[in-house]
N, C-alpha and C positions, 0 to 999 in steps of 0.2 A: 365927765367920766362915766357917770350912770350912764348917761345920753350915750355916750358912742360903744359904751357896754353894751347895751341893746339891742344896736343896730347890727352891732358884730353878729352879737346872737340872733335875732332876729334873723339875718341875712343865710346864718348857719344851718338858720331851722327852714328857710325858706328852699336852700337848697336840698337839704337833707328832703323835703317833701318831696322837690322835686324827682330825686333819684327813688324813693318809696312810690311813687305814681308809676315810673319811667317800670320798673320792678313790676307792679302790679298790672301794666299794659303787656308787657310782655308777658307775665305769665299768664294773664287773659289770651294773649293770642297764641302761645304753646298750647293751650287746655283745646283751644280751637283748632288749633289743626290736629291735634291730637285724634281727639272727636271725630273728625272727619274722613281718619286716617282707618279709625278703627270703623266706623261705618262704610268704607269703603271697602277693609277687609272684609268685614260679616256680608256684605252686601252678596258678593263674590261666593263665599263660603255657605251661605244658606241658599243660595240660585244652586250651585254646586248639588246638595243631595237629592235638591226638587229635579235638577235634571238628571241625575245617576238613580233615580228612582224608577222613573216611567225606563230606563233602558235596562236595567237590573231586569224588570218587571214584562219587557219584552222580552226579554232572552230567556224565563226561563215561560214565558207564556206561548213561544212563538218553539222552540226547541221540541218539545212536543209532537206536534202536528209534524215537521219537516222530520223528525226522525221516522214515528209512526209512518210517515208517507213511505218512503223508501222499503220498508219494513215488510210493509203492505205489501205492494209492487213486486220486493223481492217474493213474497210469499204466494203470490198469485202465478206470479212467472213460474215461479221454483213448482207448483203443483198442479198447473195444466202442462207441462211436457213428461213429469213424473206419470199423474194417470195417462196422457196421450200414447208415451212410448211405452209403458205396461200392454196396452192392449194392443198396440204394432209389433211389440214382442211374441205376444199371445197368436195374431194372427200367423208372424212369421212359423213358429213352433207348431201349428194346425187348427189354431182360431181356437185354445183352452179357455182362454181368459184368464189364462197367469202370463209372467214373465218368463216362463219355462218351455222350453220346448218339447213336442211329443217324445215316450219316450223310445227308442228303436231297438228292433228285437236283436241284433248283433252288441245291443251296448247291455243287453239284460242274460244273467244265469236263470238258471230252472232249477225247479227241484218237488218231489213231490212226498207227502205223506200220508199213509192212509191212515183213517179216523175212526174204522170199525174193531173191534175187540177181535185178538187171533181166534179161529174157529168158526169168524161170521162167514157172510158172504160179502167180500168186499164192493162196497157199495160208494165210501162217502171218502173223499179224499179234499187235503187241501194242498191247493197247488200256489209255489210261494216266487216270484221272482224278486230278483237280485240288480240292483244296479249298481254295475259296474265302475261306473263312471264315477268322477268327483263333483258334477256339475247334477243340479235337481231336472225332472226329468217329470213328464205330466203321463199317466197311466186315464183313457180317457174309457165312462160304462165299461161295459162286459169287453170280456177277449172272444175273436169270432175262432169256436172251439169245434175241435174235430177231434171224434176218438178213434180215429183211423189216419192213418197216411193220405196224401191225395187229396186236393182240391176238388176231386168230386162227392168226395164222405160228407156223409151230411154233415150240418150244422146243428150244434147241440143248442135247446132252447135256452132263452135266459129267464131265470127262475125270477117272476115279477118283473118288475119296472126298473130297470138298471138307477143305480145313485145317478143323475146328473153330474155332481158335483165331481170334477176331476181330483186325481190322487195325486197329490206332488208326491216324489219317492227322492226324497235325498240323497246326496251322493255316498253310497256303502249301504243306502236301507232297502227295505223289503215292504212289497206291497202283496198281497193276497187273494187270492178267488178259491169261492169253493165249489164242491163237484159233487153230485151225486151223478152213477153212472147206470146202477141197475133195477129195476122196479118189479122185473119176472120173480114172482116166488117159485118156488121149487116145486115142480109138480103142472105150472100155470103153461098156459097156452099160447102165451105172449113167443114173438118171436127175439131172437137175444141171438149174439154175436159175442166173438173174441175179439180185443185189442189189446196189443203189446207197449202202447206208448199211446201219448195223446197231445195234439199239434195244437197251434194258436197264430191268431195272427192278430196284432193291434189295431185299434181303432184311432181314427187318428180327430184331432176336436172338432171337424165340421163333420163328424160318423160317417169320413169313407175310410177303404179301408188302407191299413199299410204295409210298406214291402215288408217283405221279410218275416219269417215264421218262428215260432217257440215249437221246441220239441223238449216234453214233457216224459223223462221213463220214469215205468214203474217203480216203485220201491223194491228194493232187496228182499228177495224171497218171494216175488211176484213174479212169473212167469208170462201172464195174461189173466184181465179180468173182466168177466160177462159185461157186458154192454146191450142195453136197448131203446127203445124209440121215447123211455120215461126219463131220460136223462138229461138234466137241468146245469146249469153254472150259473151263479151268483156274480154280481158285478166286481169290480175291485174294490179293495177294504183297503186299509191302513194297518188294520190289526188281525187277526187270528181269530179273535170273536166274531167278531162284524162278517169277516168272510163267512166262516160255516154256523152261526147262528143256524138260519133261513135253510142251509141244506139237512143237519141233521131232524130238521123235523117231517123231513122225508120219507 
């Protein structure tokens, strides 16, 4: 009885090991492929940010350069035909060296002011034009100035060294020249002359001259005022100072 009691048992425990082995094989080889499962994941997953690294790191290294290029390029194009066509403009208009074209005596009003206190002898005047136009308009050195009618009247000097620099006159603005006209004191020897108006004709920016004439009348209350051979014009101003500074210390 003991005897075959044992063997039962025995036999029971023999299997029982058996299926605890069978058990522990297999979850040896779950652990293992387990294992291999996840190393094959991370494998994958850490290759992953080492390659999205160097292309992150292109993009934003390489992004740079290919915009700047463009940028460039645009910029270089965009400001040689900007300066090119400025000064093709400038030539077109009379070679000023703006964008503007000379400006023409039918597109400019007149008008004149004397400077001398009532009782003097009118001497210093500034003479103001007007443009007409809505478009800017270049006013280039002195106006070639006559105090007389006639392209044969003499030409009045210009007082120093004309500005260079040409006058834009915006469209509706006023640019300026001043005049001194008489230098004979009363009593002097000097020979002097009458004039009722006083002509002009523009300069145009390579200093020849151009069509078309200003006529300048006197101010109200001016009939005619002594003129002679000391009479000077100032170049064209911008402002009112600038023009007759230079003449009232005449």
């Amino acid at each position: 009885m003991n005897s075959t009691t044992f063997r039962a048992r025995s036999g029971r425990r023999g299997l029982r090991g058996a299926a605890l082995g069978a058990a522990v094989v297999a979850a040896l080889l779950t652990t293992t492929a387990c294992q291999g499962d996840d190393t094959g994941a991370a494998g994958p997953s850490a290759t992953a940010p080492s390659t999205a690294a160097p292309s992150g790191s292109a993009s934003a290294g390489g992004s740079t350069p290919t915009t700047a290029s463009p940028s460039n390029d645009s910029g270089t194009g965009t400001a040689g035909p900007t300066a090119t066509g400025t000064g093709d403009s400038g030539e077109t208009g009379g070679g000023n060296g703006t964008r503007y074209a000379d400006c023409e005596a039918d597109g400019l009003s007149t008008a004149v002011e004397l400077q001398d206190p009532a009782g003097e002898t009118p001497r210093h005047f500034l003479l103001t034009v007007t443009n007409g136009s809505k478009t800017p308009c270049v006013l280039n050195e002195a106006p070639i100035l006559r105090l007389k009618a006639g392209n044969d009247a003499p030409i009045v000097e210009t007082l120093g060294e004309p500005d260079t620099e040409p006058v834009v006159v915006e469209g509706g603005g006023k640019a300026y020249a001043g005049l001194y006209v008489f230098g004979n004191d009363e009593g002097g020897e000097a020979e002097y002359d009458q004039s009722d108006r006083f002509t002009a004709t523009l300069v145009a920016g390579e200093g020849t001259e151009l069509r078309g004439t200003l006529v300048f009348d006197l101010p109200d209350g001016l009939d005619t005022v002594s003129v002679d051979d000391a009479a000077r014009v100032n170049g064209w101003a911008g402002t009112e100072g600038l023009a007759m500074r230079p003449i009232t210390q005449l």
